[in-house]
VODREN-54065 format. One record per residue (C-alpha): residue number from 1; x negated, y negated, z. Coordinates in Angstrom, 2 decimals. Layout:
BEGIN
NUM_X_Y_Z
...
//
This chain:
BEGIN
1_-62.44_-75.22_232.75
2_-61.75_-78.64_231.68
3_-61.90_-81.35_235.10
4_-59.48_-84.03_234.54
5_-58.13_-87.35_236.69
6_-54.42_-88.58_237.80
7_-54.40_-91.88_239.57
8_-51.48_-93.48_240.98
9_-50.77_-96.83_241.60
10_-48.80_-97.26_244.65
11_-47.53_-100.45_246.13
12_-46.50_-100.70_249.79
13_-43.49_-101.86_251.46
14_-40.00_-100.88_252.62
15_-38.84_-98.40_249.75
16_-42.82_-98.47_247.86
17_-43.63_-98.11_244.15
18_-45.71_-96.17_242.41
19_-46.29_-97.17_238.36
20_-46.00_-94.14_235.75
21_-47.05_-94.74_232.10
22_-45.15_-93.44_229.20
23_-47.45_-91.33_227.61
24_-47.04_-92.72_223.46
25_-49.68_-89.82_222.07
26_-51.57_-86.82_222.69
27_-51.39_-84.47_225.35
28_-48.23_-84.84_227.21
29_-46.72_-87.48_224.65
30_-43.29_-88.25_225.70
31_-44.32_-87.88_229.60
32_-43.79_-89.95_232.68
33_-47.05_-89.10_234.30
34_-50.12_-91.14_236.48
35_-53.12_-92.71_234.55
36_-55.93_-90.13_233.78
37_-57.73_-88.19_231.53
38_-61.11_-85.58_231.11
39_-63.76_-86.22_233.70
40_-66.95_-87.17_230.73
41_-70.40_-85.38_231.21
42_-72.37_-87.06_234.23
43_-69.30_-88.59_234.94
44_-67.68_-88.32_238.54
45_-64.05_-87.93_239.11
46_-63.30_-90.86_240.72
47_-65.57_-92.73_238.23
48_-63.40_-91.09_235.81
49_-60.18_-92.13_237.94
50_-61.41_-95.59_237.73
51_-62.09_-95.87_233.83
52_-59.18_-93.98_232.62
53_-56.88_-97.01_234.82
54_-58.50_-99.86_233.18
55_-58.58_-97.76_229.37
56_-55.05_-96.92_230.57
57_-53.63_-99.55_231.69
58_-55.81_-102.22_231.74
59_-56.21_-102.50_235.85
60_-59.21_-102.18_238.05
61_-59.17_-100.03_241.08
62_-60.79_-101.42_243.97
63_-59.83_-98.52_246.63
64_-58.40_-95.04_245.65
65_-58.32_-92.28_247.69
66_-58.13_-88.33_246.68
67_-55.12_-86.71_247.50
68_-54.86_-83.70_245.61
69_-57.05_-81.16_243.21
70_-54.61_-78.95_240.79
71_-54.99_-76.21_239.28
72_-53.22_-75.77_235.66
73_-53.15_-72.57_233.93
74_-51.61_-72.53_230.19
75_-51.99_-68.54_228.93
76_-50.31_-68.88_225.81
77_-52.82_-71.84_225.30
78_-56.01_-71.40_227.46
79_-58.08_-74.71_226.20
80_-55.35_-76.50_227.75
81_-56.16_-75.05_231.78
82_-57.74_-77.91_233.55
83_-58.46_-78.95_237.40
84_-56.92_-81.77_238.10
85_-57.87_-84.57_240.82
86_-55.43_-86.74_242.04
87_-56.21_-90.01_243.58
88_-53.53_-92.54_244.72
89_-54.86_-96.35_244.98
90_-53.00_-99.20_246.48
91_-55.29_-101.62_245.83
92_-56.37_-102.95_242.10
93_-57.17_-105.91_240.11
94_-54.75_-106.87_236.91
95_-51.14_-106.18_235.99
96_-50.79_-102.63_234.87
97_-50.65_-103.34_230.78
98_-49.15_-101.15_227.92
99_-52.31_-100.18_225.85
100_-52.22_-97.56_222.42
101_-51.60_-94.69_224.75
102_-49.38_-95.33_227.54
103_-46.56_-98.22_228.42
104_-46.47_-98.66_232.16
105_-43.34_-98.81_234.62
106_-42.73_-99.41_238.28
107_-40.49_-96.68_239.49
108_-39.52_-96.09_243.43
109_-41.22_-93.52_244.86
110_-38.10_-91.19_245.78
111_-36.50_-92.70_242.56
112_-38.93_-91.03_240.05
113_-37.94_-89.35_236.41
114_-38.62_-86.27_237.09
115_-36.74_-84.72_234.39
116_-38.51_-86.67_232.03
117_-42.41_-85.54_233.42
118_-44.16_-82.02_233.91
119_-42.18_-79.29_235.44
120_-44.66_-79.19_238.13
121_-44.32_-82.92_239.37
122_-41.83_-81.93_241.47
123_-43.60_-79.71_243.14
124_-46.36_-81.80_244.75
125_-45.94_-85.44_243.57
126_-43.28_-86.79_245.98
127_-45.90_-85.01_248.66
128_-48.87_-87.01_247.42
129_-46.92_-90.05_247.49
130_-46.22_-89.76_250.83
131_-49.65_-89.39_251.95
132_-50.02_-85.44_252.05
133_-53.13_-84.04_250.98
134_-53.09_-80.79_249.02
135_-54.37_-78.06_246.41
136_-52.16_-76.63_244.17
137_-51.97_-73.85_241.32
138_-49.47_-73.89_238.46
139_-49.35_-70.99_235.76
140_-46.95_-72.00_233.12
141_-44.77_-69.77_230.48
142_-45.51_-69.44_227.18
143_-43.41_-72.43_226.20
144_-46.51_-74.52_227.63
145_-43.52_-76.60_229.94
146_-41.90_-74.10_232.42
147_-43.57_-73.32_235.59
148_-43.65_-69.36_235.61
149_-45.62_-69.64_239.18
150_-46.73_-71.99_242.03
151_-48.90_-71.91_244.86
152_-49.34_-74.79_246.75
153_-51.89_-75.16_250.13
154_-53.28_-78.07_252.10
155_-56.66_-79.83_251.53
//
């Protein structure tokens, strides 16, 4: 099974922020989602975390901390199934940039698109960005988008 990173930008204060990029190709084109992508050979996954923000979105993370580690099943398309690991960081170098694959937007953290990012966001995101820590298994339907099943436990 493919590893993979999320990493989440989150700035402080009275309401907090977390920045999303509009995913502009590939895998989950059309997306609100974190900054990530496949943990390389030799490769860590916050190393991975870490490189996929500044390919991403052109920041370097200075502190991050793992949060989550989700599980994604996809039957009707098995190379897609992939473990997650989910960091959040609040502290980074740089503006967060559009680059070729995703355009980057502050959002509030209880005011986030969910209709426009994976049916399972809801799920466990707003958790994460309140601090929990958790594991988490999704199976999705054969459409590749609906969450047929979800099983969520702490870390």
């Amino acid at each position: 099974m493919q590893h993979a990173t999320l990493v989440f930008l989150v700035k402080d204060g009275k309401e907090g922020e977390v920045a999303l990029g509009m995913k502009k190709k590939g895998f989950g084109r059309g997306k609100w989602n974190g900054f990530g992508g496949k943990v390389q050979y030799g490769e860590e996954p916050h190393e991975a975390a870490a490189r996929e923000a500044w390919e991403e979105a052109m920041v370097r993370v200075r502190e991050m901390v793992k949060h989550a580690e989700l599980t994604f099943l996809f039957p009707a398309k098995p190379e897609w199934n992939q473990c997650v690991h989910v960091f959040v960081a609040r502290k980074w170098d740089g503006t967060p940039t559009e680059t070729e694959e995703m355009k980057p937007q502050w959002f509030g953290v209880k005011e986030l698109p969910l209709e426009k990012m994976w049916q399972d966001d809801p799920h466990w995101l707003p958790r994460v960005l309140a601090g929990e820590r958790l594991r988490a298994k999704f199976i999705f339907g054969g459409d590749n988008e609906r969450v047929e099943n979800a099983k969520m436990w702490d870390y």
